[in-house]
N, C-alpha and C positions, 0 to 999 in steps of 0.2 A: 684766163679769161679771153672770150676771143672777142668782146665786145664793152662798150662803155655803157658804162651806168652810172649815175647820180642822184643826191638828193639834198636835203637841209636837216638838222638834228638838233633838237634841244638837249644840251650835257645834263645828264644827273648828276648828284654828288655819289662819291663813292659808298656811300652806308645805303641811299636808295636803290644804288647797282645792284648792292650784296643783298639787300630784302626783296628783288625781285627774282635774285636766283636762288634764293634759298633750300628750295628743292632742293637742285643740282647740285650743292653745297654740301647739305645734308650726307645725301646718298655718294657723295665724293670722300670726304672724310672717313664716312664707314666704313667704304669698301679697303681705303688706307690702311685702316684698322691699329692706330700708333691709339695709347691712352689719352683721357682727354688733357693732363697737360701738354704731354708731346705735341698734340694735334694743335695746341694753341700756340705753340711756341715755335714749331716748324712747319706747320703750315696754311694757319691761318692768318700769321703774319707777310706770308709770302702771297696769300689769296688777297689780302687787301694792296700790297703793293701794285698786282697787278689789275686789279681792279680799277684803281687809281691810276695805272696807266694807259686803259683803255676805255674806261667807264664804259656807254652802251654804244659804245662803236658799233656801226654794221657789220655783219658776217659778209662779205663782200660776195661769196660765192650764192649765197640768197636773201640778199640787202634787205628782200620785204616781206622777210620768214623772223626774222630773231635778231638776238645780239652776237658779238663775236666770242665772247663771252660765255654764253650759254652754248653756243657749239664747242666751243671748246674742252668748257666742264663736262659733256655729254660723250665728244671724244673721249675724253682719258676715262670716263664711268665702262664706255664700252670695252676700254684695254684692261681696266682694271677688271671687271668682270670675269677674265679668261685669265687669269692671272692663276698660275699652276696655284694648289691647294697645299696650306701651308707656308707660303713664299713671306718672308717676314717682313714687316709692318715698314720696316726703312727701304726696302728694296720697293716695295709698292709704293713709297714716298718717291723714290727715286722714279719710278714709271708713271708715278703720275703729274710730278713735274714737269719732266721730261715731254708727254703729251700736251700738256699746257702750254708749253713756249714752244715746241713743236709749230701747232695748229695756228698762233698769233702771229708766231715769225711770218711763216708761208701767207696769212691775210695779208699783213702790213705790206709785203712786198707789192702791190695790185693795190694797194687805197692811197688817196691822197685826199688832205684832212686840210681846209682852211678856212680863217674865219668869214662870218656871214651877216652882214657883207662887211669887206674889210680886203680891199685889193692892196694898200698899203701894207696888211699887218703881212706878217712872211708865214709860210705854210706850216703846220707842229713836225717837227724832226723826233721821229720817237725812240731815237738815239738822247736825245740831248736836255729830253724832259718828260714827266707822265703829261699826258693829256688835259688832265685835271690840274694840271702847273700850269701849264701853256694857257691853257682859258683865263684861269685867275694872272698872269701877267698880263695879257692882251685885252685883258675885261671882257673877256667872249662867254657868251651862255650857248649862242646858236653857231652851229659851224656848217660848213658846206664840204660833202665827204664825193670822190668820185672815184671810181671802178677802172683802172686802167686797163688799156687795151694786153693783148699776148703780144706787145713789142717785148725784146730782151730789156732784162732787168739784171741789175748786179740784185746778188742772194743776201737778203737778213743774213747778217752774222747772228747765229743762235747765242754764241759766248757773249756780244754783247748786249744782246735784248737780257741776258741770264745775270750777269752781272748789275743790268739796273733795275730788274725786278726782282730778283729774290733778295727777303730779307735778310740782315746781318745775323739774326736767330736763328732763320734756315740752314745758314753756312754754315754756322756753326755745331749745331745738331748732325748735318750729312757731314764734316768732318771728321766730329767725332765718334759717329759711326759705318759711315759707308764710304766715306770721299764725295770730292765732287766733280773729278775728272769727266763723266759719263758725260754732263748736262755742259760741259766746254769743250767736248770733242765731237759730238755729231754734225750734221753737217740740216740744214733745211731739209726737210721730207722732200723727197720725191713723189712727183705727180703718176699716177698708172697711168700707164699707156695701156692700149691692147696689144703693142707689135712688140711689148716686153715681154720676153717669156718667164712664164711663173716660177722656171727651175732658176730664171735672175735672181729674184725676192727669197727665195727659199735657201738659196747659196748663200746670201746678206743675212741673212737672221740669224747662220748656223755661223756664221764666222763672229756678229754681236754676240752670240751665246757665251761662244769658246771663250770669244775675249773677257768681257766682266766678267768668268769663271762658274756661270751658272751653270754649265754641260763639261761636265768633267768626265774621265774614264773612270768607271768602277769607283765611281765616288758619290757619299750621300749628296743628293735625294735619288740617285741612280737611273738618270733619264735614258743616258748612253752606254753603251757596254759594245766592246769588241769579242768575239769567237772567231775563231780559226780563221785572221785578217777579214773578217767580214765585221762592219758599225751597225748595229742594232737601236732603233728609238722606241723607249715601251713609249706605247699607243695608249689609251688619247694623251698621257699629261705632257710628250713631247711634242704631240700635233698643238698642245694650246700655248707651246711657250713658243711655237714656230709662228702663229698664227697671230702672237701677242707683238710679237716682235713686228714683221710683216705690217703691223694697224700702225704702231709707231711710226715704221717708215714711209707708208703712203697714207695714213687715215682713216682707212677704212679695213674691217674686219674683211679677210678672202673669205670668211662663210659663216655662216649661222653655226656649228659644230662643227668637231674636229674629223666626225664618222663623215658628213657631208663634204666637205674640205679634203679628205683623201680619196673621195671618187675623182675630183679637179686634179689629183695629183697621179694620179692612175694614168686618168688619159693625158696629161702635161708627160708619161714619162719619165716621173721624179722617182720612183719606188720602182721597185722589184716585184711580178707576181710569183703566190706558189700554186700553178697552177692555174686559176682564176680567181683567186685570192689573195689580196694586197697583204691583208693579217695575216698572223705566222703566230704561233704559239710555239717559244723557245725556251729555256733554262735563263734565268738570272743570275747572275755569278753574287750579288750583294743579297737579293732577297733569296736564293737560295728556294728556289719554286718555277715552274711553270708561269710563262706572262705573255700578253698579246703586246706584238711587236712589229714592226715594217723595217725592212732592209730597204737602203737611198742604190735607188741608180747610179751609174759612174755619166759624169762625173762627180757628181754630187758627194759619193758615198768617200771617194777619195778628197774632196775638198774636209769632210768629215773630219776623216783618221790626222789627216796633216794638223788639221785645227786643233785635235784632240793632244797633238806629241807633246 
């Protein structure tokens, strides 16, 4: 933010929070696609905790557009959306959490919440309680929320916004299925720059891949494959987990498709042409057929192989 803004806010309770996003809810859950007990027990109990710790906070980045809330659920709908085909129902849990405390972390950093009026009462630490705690201790209904300036800020710890909003249901679900390592290891999204180069983002996504194990060599679902020291990505389902990734770390989708999104990486330089043509039609070593694929520039293509050993 390069500028202040504020305003006054009357708290909802957390059940009118949830009935005005309900959409967003809806279409969030579905795209998850866990059955409807899972979805109750891992993460609809996670969606009320956090609900309840920001009830209709402002979106700081457009105070007098919506809740923080509803950009949020809408972020993670967009990553979910691009979410490669097939990807299973806990890994989607996991990226759509993940977007959620993502987008909230990075608001909270930039808002400051106090009561209205109430110079005595002390400002909400969204460390230290939900928001809807703070009010009912302080007997606040109306609060006074302001827009910090782009002075430097120490960064949301993501582990600990994660540790007091996800439910104890949650944890134990990703536990017992997936872990919960991912959601204590990232760090706050990064803001895009223009003077960042796209081959940056695209380097970051293929190293998250490697690492959670999603992009393996010559292994199902067979996004990656090596021939003759050269890294092959079949096209598009590897452009959409590049592209999935990339919205996690800054926010925002780099394109409406993944065919549109490899013209930006054409000219960025990231890919290899054959020809005048980015796609290449190669052999698959797993599908055992002919496939459309793009070869990564160096050094990208060697960030690849290394991540791949």
């Amino acid at each position: 933010m390069n500028h202040e803004t504020s305003g006054r806010l009357t708290l909802l309770s957390m059940p009118e929070c949830l009935q005005r996003l309900r959409p967003e809810v809806m279409v969030f859950r579905t795209l998850v696609g866990l059955d409807y007990e899972a979805t109750e027990v891992a993460l609809i109990s996670s969606l009320e905790r956090l609900t309840d710790w920001v009830l209709n906070l402002v979106d700081p980045a457009v105070p007098e557009q919506g809740s923080l809330l509803r950009t949020a659920l809408r972020r993670g709908i967009g990553t979910l959306q691009v979410a490669p085909v097939g990807e299973a129902p806990c890994q989607n849990l996991v990226v759509g959490l993940e977007t959620l405390l993502d987008v909230v972390a990075q608001a909270l950093q930039c808002l400051r919440v106090s009561a209205a009026p109430g110079p005595a009462t002390p400002p909400w630490g969204f460390y230290s309680s939900s928001l809807a705690g703070w009010g009912r201790a302080h007997q606040c209904r109306q609060v006074e929320w302001r827009v910090l300036s782009s002075a430097p800020r120490p960064p949301v710890n993501r582990a600990l916004l994660a540790g007091r909003v996800l439910s104890g249901a949650t944890l134990a679900f990703l536990e017992q299925h997936v872990g919960v390592a991912r959601l204590w290891m990232h760090q706050p999204p990064a803001v895009v720059e223009p003077s960042v180069p796209l081959a940056r983002w695209v380097g970051e996504a293929i190293r998250r891949l490697a690492h959670r194990g999603l992009w393996k060599c010559h292994v199902p679902p067979g996004r990656v494959w090596l021939h003759d020291a050269c890294g092959y990505l079949l096209w598009p389902l590897a452009g959409q987990d590049l592209m999935k990734e990339i919205a996690a770390l800054t926010g925002e989708l780099p394109a409406e498709t993944p065919e549109h999104w490899l013209q930006d990486l054409v000219r960025a330089g990231c890919v290899l042409l054959a020809g005048q043509e980015a796609l290449i039609t190669v052999p698959h070593p797993l599908l055992q057929r002919p496939v459309t694929a793009v070869r990564l520039a160096q050094p990208l293509e060697a960030m690849l192989l290394e991540c791949l050993q």
